[in-house]
C-alpha positions as CSV (number, residue, x, y, z in Angstrom):
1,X,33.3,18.5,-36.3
2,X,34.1,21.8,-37.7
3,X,30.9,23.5,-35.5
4,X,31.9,22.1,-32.4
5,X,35.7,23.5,-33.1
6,X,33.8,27.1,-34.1
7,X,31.7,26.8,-30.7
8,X,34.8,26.5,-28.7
9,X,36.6,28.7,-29.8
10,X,33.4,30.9,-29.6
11,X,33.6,30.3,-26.2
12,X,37.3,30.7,-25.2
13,X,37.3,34.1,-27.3
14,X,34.1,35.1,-24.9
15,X,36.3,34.1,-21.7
16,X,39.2,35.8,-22.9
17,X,37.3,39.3,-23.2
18,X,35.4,38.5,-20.4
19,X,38.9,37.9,-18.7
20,X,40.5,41.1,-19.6
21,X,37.3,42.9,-18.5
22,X,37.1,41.6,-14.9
23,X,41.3,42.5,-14.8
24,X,40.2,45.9,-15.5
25,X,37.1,46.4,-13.6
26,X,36.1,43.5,-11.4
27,X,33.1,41.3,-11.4
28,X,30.4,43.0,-10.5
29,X,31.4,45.9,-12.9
30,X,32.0,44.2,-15.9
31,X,29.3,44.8,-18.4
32,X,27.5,41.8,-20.5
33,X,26.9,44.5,-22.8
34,X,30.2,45.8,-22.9
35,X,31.7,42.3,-23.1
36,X,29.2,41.9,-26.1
37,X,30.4,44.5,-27.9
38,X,34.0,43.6,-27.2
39,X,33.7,40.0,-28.5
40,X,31.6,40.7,-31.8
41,X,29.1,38.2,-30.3
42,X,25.3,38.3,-29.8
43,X,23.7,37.5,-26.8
44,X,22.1,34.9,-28.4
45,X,26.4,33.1,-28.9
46,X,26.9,34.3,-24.9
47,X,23.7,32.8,-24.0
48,X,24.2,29.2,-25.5
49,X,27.6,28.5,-23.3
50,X,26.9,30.7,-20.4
51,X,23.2,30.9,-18.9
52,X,24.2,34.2,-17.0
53,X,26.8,36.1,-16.1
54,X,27.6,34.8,-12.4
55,X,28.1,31.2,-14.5
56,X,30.3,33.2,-17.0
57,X,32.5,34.6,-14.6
58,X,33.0,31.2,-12.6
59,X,34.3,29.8,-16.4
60,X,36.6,32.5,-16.2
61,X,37.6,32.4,-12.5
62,X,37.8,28.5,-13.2
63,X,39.7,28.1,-16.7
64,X,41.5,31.3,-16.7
65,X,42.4,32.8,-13.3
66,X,43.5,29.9,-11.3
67,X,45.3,28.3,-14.3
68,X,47.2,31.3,-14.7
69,X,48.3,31.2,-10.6
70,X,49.1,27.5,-11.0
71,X,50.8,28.0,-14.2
72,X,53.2,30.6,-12.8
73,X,54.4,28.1,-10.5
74,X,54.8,25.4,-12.1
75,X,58.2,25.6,-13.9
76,X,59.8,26.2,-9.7
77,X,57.2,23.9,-8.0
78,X,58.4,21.0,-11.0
79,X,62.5,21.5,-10.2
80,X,64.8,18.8,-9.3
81,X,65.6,21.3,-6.6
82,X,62.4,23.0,-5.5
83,X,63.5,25.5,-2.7
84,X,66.0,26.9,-4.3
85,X,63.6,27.3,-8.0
86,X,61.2,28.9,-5.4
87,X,63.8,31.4,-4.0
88,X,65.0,31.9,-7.2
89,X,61.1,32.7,-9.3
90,X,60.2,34.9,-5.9
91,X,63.0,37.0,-6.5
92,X,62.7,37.3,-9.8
93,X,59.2,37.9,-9.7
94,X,59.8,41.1,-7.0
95,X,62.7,42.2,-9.0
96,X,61.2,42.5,-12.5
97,X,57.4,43.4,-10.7
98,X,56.5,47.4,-12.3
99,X,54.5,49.5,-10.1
100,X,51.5,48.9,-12.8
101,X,51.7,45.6,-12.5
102,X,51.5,45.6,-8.8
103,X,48.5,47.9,-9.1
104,X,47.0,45.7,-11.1
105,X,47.5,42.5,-8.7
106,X,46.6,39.2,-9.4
107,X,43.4,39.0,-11.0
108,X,42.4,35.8,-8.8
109,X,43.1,37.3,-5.9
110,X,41.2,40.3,-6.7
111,X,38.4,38.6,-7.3
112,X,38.4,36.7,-4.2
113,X,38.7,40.2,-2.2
114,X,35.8,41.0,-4.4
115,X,33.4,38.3,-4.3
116,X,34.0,36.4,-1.6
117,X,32.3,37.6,0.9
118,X,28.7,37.7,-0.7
119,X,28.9,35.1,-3.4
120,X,29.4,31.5,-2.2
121,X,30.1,30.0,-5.1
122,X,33.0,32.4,-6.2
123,X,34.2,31.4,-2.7
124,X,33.9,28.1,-3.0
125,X,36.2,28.1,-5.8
126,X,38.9,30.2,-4.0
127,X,39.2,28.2,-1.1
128,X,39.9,25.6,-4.4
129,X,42.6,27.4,-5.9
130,X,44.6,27.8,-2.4
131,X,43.7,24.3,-2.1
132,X,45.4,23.3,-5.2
133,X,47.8,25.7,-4.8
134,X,49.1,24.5,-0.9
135,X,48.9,20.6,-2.2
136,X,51.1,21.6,-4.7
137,X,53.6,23.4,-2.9
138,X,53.3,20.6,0.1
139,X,54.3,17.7,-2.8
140,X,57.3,20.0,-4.0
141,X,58.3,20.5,-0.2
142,X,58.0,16.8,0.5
143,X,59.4,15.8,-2.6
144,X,62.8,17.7,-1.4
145,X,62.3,15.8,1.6
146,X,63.0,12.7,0.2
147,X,65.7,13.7,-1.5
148,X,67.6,15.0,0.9
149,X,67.2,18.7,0.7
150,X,64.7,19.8,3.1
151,X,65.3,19.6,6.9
152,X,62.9,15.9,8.1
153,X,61.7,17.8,10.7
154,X,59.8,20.7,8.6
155,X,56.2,20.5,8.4
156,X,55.4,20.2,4.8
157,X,51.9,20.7,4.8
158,X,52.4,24.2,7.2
159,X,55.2,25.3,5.3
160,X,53.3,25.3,1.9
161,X,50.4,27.3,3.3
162,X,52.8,29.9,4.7
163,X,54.3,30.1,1.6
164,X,51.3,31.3,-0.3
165,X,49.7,33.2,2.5
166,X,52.5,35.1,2.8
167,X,52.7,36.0,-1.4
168,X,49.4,36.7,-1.5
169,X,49.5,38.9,1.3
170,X,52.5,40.4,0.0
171,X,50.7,40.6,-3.5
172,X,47.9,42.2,-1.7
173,X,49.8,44.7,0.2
174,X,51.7,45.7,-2.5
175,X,48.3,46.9,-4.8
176,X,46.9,48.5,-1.9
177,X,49.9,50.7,-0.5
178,X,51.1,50.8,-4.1
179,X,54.6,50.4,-2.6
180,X,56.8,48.6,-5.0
181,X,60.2,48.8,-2.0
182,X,57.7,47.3,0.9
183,X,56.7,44.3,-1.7
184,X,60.5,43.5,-2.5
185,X,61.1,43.7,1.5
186,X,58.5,41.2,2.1
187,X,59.4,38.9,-0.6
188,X,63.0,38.8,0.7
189,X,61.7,38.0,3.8
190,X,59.8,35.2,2.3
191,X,62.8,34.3,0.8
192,X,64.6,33.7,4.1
193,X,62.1,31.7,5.2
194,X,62.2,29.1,2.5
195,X,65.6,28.8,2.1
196,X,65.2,27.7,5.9
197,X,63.8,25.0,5.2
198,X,66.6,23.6,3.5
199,X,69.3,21.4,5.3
């Protein structure tokens, strides 16, 4: 029992460097070597949970990037009163958001920008996560339905994947232009539109 504890957390400590170098660096950059080096692990510890590195970084796009997008959203998306959480965790986010940190992006997303177009698998999993992520935003949005506090006639489903295109576009824009004023803008903007949907 106490080996198969050690080989997790073998594994999650792999991830997690593996994790900080893809933030850094991307996929295709990241270094097996380097990430070696980084864990204290031989390739021998890499090899037995991860039979190469394009299964390695689909752990770690898997159990690490997408859990940390839904995880952000959660706390709003789980409200009694999901619009107005939403509003209130968009603005928050674009007030609090450094210019590093909108640099840096989110690491899922730049990994889709990354990957997508030339390994299917990595885009397999991102049309996934915005999968995940627009049913859960359409079951907050038709929860408040229900009770009363979205408008009947506003398209749940639609709504949701506006919502997250227009973040992750906003995201997006915001690393490339490296324009901390035209993110805030855009998230206000986003923020008028949700609190449209209210009645």
């Amino acid at each position: 029992m106490a080996q198969s504890r050690d080989s997790e957390l073998t594994r999650q400590h792999i991830l997690n460097i593996t994790a900080d170098e893809m933030r850094v660096n991307g996929f295709k950059a990241s270094s097996l070597s380097d990430i070696l080096q980084k864990a204290g692990v031989s390739k021998g510890a890499l090899y037995h949970h991860f039979a190469n590195k394009q299964e390695l970084g689909y752990a770690v796009f898997d159990e690490i990037f997408i859990q940390q997008c839904l995880d952000d959203c959660e706390a709003p998306l789980s409200d009694k009163r999901p619009v107005d959480a939403i509003c209130q965790w968009l603005t928050q986010f674009a007030e609090n958001i450094t210019a590093d940190e909108l640099e840096v992006g989110y690491p899922a997303c730049n990994i889709a920008t990354e990957m997508c177009g030339n390994d299917e698998g990595f885009r397999q999993k991102i049309v996934t996560m915005f999968e995940k992520l627009h049913n859960r935003f359409e079951a907050a949005i038709m929860r408040a339905q229900a009770d009363g506090q979205v408008r009947k006639e506003v398209d749940a489903r639609a709504s949701a994947i506006f919502i997250v295109t227009a973040f992750d576009g906003a995201v997006m824009q915001g690393k490339y232009c490296r324009d901390v004023d035209s993110f805030r803008s855009a998230i206000e903007c986003l923020v008028t539109y949700v609190t449209s949907l209210k009645k």
